[in-house]
Structures are given as C-alpha cells and as structure tokens.
C-alpha positions as CSV (number, residue, x, y, z in Angstrom):
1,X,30.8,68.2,23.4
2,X,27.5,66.6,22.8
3,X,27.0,62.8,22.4
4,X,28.9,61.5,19.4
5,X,27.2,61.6,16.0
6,X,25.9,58.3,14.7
7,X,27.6,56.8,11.8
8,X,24.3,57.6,9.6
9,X,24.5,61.2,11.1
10,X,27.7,61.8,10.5
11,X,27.3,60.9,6.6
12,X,24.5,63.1,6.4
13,X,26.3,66.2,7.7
14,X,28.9,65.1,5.1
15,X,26.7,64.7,2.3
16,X,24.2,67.6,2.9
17,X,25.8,70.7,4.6
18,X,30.0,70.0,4.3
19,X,29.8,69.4,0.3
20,X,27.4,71.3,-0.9
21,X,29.6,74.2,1.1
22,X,31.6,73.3,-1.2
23,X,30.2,73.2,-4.4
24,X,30.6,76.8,-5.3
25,X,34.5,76.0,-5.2
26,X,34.7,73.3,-7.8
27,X,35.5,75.4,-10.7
28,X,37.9,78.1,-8.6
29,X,40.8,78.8,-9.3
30,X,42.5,76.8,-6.6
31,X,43.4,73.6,-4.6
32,X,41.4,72.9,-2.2
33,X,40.6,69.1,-0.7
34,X,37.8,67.9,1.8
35,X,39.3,64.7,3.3
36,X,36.9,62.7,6.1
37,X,38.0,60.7,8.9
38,X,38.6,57.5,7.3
39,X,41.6,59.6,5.2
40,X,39.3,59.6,2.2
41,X,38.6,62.4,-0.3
42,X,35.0,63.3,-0.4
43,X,35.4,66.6,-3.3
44,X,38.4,68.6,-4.0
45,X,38.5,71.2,-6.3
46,X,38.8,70.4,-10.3
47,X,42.7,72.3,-10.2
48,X,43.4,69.6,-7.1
49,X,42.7,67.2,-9.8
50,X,44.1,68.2,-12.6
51,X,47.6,68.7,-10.1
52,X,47.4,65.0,-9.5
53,X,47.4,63.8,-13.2
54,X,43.3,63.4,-12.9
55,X,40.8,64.9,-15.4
56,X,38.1,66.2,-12.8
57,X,37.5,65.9,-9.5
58,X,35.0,62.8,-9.9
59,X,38.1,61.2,-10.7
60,X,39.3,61.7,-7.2
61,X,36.8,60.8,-5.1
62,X,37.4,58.1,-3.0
63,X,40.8,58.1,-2.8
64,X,41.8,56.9,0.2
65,X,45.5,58.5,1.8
66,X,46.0,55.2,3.5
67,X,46.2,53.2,0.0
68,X,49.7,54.9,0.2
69,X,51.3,51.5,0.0
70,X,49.6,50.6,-2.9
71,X,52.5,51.2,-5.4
72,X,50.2,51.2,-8.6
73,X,47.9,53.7,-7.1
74,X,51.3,56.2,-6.0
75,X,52.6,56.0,-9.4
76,X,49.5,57.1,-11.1
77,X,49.8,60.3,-8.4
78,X,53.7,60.5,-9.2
79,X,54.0,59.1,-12.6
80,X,57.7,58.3,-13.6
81,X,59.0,60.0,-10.5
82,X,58.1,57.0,-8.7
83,X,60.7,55.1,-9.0
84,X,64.4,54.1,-8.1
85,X,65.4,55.4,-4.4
86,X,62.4,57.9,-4.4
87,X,59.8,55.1,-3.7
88,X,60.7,54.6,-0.7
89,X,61.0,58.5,0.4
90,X,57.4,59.1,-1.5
91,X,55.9,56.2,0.3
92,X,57.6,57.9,3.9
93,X,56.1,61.4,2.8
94,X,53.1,60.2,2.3
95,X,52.8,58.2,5.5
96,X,53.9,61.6,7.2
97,X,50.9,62.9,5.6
98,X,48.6,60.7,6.7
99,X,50.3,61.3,10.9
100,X,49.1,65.1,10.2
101,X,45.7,64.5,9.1
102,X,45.5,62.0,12.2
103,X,46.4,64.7,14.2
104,X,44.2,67.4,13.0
105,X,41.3,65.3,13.5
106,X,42.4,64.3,16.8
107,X,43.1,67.4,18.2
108,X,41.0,69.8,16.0
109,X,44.4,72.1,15.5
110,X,45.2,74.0,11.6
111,X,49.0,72.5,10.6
112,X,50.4,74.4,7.7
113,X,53.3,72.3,5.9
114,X,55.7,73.1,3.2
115,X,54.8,70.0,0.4
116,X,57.5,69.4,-2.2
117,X,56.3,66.2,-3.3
118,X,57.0,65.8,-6.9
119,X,52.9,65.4,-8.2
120,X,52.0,64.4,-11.6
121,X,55.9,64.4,-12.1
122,X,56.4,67.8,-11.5
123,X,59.1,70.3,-9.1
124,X,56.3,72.3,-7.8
125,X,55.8,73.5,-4.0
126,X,52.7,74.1,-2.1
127,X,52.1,75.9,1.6
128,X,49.4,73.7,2.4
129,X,46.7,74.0,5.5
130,X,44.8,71.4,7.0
131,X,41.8,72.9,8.5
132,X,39.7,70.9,11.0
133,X,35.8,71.1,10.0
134,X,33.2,70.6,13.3
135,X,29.8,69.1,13.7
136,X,27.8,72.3,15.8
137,X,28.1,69.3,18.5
138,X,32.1,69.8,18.4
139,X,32.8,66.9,16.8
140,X,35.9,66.6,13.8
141,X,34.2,65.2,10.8
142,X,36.6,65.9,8.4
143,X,39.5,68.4,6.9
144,X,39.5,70.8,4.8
145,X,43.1,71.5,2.9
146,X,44.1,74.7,0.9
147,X,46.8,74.8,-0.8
148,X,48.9,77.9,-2.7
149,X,52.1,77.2,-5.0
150,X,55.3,79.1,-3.4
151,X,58.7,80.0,-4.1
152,X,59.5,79.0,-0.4
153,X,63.0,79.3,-1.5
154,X,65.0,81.3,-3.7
155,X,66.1,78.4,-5.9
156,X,62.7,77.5,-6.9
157,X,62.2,81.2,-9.1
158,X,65.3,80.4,-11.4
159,X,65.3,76.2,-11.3
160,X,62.6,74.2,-11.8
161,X,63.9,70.8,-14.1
162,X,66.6,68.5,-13.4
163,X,68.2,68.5,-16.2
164,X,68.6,72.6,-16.1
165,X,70.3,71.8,-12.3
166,X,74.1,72.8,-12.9
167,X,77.2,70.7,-11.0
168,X,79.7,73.3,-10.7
169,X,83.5,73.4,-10.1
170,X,83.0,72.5,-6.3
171,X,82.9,68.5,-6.1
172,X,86.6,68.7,-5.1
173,X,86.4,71.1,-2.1
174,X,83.6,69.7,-0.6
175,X,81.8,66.6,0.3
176,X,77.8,66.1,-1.3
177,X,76.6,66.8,1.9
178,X,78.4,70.1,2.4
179,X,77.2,71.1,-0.9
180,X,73.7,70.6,-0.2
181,X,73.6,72.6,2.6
182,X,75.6,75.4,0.9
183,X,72.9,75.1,-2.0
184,X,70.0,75.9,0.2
185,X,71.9,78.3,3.0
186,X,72.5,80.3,-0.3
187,X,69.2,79.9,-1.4
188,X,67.4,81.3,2.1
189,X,67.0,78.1,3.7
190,X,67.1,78.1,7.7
191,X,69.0,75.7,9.9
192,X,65.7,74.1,10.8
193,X,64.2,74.3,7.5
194,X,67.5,71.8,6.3
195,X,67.3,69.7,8.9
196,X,63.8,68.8,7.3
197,X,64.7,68.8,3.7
198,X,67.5,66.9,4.2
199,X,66.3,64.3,7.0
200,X,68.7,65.1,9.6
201,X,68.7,65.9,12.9
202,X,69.7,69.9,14.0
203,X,72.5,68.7,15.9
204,X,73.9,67.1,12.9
205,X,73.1,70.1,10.6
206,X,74.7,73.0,13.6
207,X,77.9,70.7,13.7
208,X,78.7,70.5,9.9
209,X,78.5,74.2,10.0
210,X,80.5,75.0,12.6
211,X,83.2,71.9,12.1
212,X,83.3,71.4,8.6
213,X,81.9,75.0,6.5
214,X,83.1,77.7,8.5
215,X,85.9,76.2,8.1
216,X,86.5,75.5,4.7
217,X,85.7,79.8,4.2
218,X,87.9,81.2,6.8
219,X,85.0,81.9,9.2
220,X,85.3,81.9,12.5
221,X,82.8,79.9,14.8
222,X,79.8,78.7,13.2
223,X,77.7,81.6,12.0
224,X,75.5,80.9,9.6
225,X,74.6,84.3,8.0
226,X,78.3,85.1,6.9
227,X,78.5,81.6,5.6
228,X,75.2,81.9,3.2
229,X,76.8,84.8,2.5
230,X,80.1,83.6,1.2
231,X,78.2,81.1,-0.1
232,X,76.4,83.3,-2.8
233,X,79.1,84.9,-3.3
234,X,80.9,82.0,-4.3
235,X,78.1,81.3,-7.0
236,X,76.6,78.2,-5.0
237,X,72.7,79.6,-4.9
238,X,72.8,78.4,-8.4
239,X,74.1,74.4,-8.8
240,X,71.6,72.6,-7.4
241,X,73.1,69.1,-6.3
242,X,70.9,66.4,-8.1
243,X,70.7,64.6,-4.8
244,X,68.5,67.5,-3.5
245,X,65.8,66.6,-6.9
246,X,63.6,64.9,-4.1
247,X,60.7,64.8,-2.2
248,X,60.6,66.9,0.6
249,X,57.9,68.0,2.9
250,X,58.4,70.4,6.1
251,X,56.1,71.3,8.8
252,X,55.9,75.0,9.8
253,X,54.2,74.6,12.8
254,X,56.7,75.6,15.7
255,X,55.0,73.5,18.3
256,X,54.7,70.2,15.6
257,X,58.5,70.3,14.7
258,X,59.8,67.8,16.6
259,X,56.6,65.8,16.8
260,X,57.2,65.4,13.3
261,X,61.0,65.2,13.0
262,X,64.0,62.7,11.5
263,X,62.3,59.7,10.7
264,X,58.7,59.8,11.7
C-alpha cells in the first residue's frame, strides 16, 4: 500500500468519487448505508431511512454508531421498544455492531450478519453485508452496507407481532428455556444459530439437548433432527415464547463466530 491518504485527501475521495457513486442509489428500492471510519453515516439510501423512523436520508447523515450510549438518540432509532430489559440488550447489539464495522475497516474483509434488531419498533430481519470500500492506494475509507429483509426462519412467515405470539399448553412440561429452544429447533434454527439468539454458549445449548429434551420425548442420545422433529409435531413451531420478542443479531461468517460470541 501507498503512503496513507491525508486527512484532506481522504475527505475528498469521500466527497467526490465514494458519494456521488452513490447517488444513483438514493431513490432504489433498497437499504443500502455508506458508513466512514469515524462510524459515521455519510448517505444511505431514502428506504434506509425511512426503516429507521427518518423522513429522508438527509435526516441521517451524520449519525454517528458510536452515539450508541446516547439513550435519547437509540430511542428515536427504536421508539417504544427501547425500553424495560431491552435497553440494555439494544445498547449491547449495537456496541456488537460497531466491533464489526471496526473490523471490516481494519482488516478490509465482507461480514454478513443476521440483524433482528427491533427498528422503528418493528419485528423485521435483515441479512446484512458490510463491504469494505478502498482508496486505488489500498487504503479502507469507509463501508458500504446492503441489506435485504429475510424470513431467516420459519417463524418469521406466519408471526410477526407480539401480541399474535401464542403460550400454549407446554409451561408445565418444560422450563422457558427448554421452550425456547424447542420454538426455534421447530422453526429451522441450527445449534449454533441458538447459541447466538439466545446468548449462550454451544456447550450450554448441546447439553440441554442431550440432558434435558431428548429426554423429555423418549429420544435417545442427543440428536437434534428427531427432536425438531417431534417438536413440530407437537405443535411447538407455532407459540413463540414472549421471552424470545428480542433483539437478536447473529454473525454468519464461519471464521467470525467465536470472535464474536457470548458476550462480546
């Protein structure tokens, strides 16, 4: 790589060749953020906006990803789904955000993540990319996100509003925990895939399956497909425990998983 871009030249490359690239996609039909290295968004697409609660994309500009202790600023992204216990897991999503832009402009990788944070008050999910953008020198000057909404999992096509989620005739036979994870095996969710929605380690997720839900359905050692299984079977795919109406956000990059695991 070349000498490192002067603080005035890396501006200008910002100003006059990365946003005016991006111009033509203002009015698209899709979400789509340029964010520079200081975590701040320089254009994003009028839909980005308008997911956020914002009116146009002006509106956006500036806003900075490490504000995201600035409780006033989150609700206005969140509105009333900021509050009670979820604060605190919106403010640790967020954070998590900001450790993958860090890393994609320190190591000039793409990280595609699952985002199920509740926007604008709203149970959507997005497969989002982070896209590194380089100087001709080499040099990361900013990142480029697209985003899609997804039915990642099954649940998502048929619920999508607390008060439709349905408690079922199951509290007795097993604890929350069990029925979360019955909820989303049901639903088409991987072992790894609930270790991350529901913030525990793999270990932790392998054991209640083996010790605790095969178990409970006659099954013998811990496999997982019979259990989901048995688990849709038994009706489960469709009562969503309200514990799981939360924000979740998991990274699909093999390599990042446990980079990004329990607790960071």
């Amino acid at each position: 790589m070349k000498d490192k871009l002067a603080i005035e030249e890396y501006r200008a490359y910002i100003e006059n060749t990365i946003i005016p690239s991006f111009n033509g996609l203002i009015d698209r039909d899709c979400y789509s953020v340029i964010i520079n290295r200081e975590h701040k968004i320089e254009i994003c697409t009028n839909k980005s906006a308008r997911s956020v609660g914002a009116n146009n994309w002006q509106e956006q500009k500036g806003f900075c990803y490490l504000d995201g202790t600035d409780d006033a600023l989150l609700e206005s992204f969140f509105k009333s789904a900021f509050s009670g216990s979820a604060k605190e897991e919106i403010k640790r999503y967020v954070n998590k955000l900001i450790l993958l832009q860090k890393k994609v402009l320190t190591t000039g990788i793409a990280i595609q993540f699952i985002d199920m944070l509740p926007y604008n008050n709203k149970f959507l999910t997005y497969i989002t990319t982070y896209t590194p953008i380089f100087h001709p020198n080499g040099e990361i000057l900013a990142i480029q996100s697209y985003s899609s909404e997804s039915y990642v999992l099954r649940f998502q096509g048929h619920i999508s509003d607390p008060h439709e989620v349905k408690s079922g005739n199951f509290t007795s036979s097993f604890t929350n925990r069990e029925l979360e994870m019955l909820f989303l095996l049901s639903n088409g969710a991987t072992q790894e895939q609930l270790s991350q929605i529901l913030n525990i380690s793999r270990g932790t997720v392998a054991a209640v399956i083996s010790n605790q839900l095969c178990p409970k359905f006659g099954i013998a050692g811990a496999n997982t497909r019979l259990l989901s299984e048995a688990a849709i079977k038994a009706g489960m795919y469709q009562h969503m425990p309200q514990s799981l109406w939360r924000p979740v956000l998991i990274i699909l990059n093999a390599d990042l998983v446990e980079e990004f695991a329990v607790n960071s």
